[in-house]
C-alpha positions in Angstrom: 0.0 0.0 0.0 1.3 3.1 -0.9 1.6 6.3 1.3 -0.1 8.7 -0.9 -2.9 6.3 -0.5 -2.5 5.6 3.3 -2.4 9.7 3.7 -5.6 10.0 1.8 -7.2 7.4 3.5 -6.2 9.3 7.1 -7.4 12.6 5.7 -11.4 10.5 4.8 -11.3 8.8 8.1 -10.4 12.3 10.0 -13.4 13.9 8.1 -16.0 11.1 7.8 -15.6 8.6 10.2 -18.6 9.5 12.1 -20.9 8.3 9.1 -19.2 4.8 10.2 -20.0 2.1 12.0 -18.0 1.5 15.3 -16.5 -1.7 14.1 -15.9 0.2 10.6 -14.4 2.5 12.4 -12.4 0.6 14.7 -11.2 -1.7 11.6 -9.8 1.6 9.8 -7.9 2.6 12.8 -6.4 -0.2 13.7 -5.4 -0.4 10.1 -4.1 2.7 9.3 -3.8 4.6 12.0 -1.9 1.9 14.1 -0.5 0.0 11.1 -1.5 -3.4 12.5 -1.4 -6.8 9.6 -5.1 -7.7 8.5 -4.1 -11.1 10.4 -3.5 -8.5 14.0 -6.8 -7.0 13.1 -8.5 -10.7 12.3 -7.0 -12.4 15.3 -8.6 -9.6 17.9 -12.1 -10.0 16.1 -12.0 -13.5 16.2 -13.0 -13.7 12.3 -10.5 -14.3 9.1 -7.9 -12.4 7.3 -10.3 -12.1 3.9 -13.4 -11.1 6.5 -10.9 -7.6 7.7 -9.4 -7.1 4.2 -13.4 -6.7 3.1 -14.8 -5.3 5.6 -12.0 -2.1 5.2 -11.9 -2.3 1.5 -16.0 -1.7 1.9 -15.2 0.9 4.1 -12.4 2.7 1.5 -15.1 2.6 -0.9 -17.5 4.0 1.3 -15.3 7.1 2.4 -14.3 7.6 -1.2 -18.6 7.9 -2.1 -18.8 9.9 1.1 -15.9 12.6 -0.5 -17.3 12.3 -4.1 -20.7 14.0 -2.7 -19.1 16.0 -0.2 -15.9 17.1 -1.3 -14.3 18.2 2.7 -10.9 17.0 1.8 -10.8 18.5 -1.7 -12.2 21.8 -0.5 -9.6 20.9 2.2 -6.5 20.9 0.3 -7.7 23.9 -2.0 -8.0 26.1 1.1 -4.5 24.7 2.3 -3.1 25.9 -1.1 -4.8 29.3 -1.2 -3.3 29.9 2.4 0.0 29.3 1.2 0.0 31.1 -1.7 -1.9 33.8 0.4 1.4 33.7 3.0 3.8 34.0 -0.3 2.1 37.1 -1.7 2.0 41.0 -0.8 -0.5 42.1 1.6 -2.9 44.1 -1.1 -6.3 45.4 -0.8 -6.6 43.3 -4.4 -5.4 40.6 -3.3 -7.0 39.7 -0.4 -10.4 40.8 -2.4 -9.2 38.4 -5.0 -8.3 35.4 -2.1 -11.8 36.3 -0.3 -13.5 35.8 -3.5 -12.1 32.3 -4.3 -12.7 31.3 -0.8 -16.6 31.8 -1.1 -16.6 30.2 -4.3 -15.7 27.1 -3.1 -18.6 26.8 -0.6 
């Protein structure tokens, strides 16, 4: 599993993990947060490897519906851009019109 992936899939979790189960919930932490095998994770349930590996796959797909609809991580990451292009620009009356305007565009 890649990073970038793992990174996005903390950023979901952090934003919709109340829309999940507990056990979903609990899965995707143990997971990713904590880095534990799918065997780890199957062995405290009590259930099998290929039981985990859908039950968080499900979930991924889930999280990735969830951000399709609601877009928190993409509006996210475009407000964490516009900040730092915001830090690395002169402190105009233009530009902060122009940053202000592209902020409530977005919502």
């Amino acid at each position: 599993m890649g990073l970038e992936k793992t990174t996005r899939m903390n950023y979901l979790f952090d934003f919709y993990q109340e829309l999940l189960t507990p056990k979903q919930r609990s899965y995707m932490m143990l997971y990713y947060l904590d880095d534990h095998s799918l065997g780890e994770i199957a062995e405290e349930y009590n259930i099998t490897r290929q039981a985990v590996y859908d039950n968080i796959r499900r979930t991924e797909a889930m999280l990735e519906e969830y951000e399709a609809k609601l877009q928190l991580f993409d509006k996210f990451q475009r407000r964490q851009e516009l900040v730092s292009t915001f830090e690395k620009t002169p402190f105009t009356e233009e530009n902060i019109h122009k940053f202000l305007s592209e902020l409530k565009e977005w919502d």
